[in-house]
Phi, psi and omega in degrees: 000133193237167170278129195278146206294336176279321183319303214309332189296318214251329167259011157290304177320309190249028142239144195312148188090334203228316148076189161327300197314314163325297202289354186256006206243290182322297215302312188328298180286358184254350174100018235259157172269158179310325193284296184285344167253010182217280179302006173230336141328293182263005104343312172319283172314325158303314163350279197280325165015271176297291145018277160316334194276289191302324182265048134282282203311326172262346167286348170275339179271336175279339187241028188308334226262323178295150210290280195342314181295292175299333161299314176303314188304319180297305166340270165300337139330276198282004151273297208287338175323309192281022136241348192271301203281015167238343193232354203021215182342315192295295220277343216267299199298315172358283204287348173289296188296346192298141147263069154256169169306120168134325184256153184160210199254317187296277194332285189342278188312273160352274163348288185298335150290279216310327210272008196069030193272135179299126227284345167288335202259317198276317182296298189279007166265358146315253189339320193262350151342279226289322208263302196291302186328302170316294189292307181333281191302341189270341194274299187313324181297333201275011177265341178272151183266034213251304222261101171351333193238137182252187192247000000 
């Protein structure tokens, strides 16, 4: 039993590390239509947002005490710091939009917890992260000469 070729875009979307960003890069080499390989990926992901915040948020009140947990929190503390605290908001959406490994809408978010930030302040620079990112990887795929689908 295999999975059908629109899902994949789409549980790309919502796992850490690989997000959207992933999920616009698979849909780009597999030739996916617009809706199911671009536009329902990144809904997905916008989606779960809020989602993402709040079970950050209980897993940091429930497992704080453990030491893994705290190398991590310190970990993602000194990445994301070096942007919320020279940019706030500015520095938040930044550190989202970038697509390198490490960065992203879970780091982000996380980040934006641990650093305190407020959920008013912290979700549309989430979002609009998220929003850059999204576009950032798609004009490049569709700029490569790599990628099945041209401009």
């Amino acid at each position: 039993m295999s999975i059908p070729e629109f899902l994949i875009p789409l549980l790309l979307a919502v796992i850490p590390g690989i997000e959207v960003r992933g999920a616009v890069l698979y849909s780009s080499f597999r030739g996916l239509g617009w809706f199911e390989g671009y536009v329902l990926p990144f809904i997905v992901s916008m989606a779960i947002v809020p989602l993402v915040y709040l079970g950050f948020e209980y897993i940091l009140e429930k497992f704080m005490k453990l030491k893994f947990v705290q190398r991590k929190v310190m970990t993602i503390r000194a990445k994301v710091s070096k942007y919320v605290d020279k940019y706030g908001f500015w520095g938040l959406m930044l550190f989202v939009a970038i697509p390198l490994p490490g960065s992203g809408l879970y780091t982000g978010t996380l980040g934006a917890l641990i650093l305190g930030l407020e959920e008013k302040k912290a979700i549309p620079a989430l979002y609009l992260g998220n929003l850059l990112a999204f576009l950032f990887v798609f004009a490049m795929t569709r700029a490569s000469l790599f990628s099945p689908v041209f401009l």
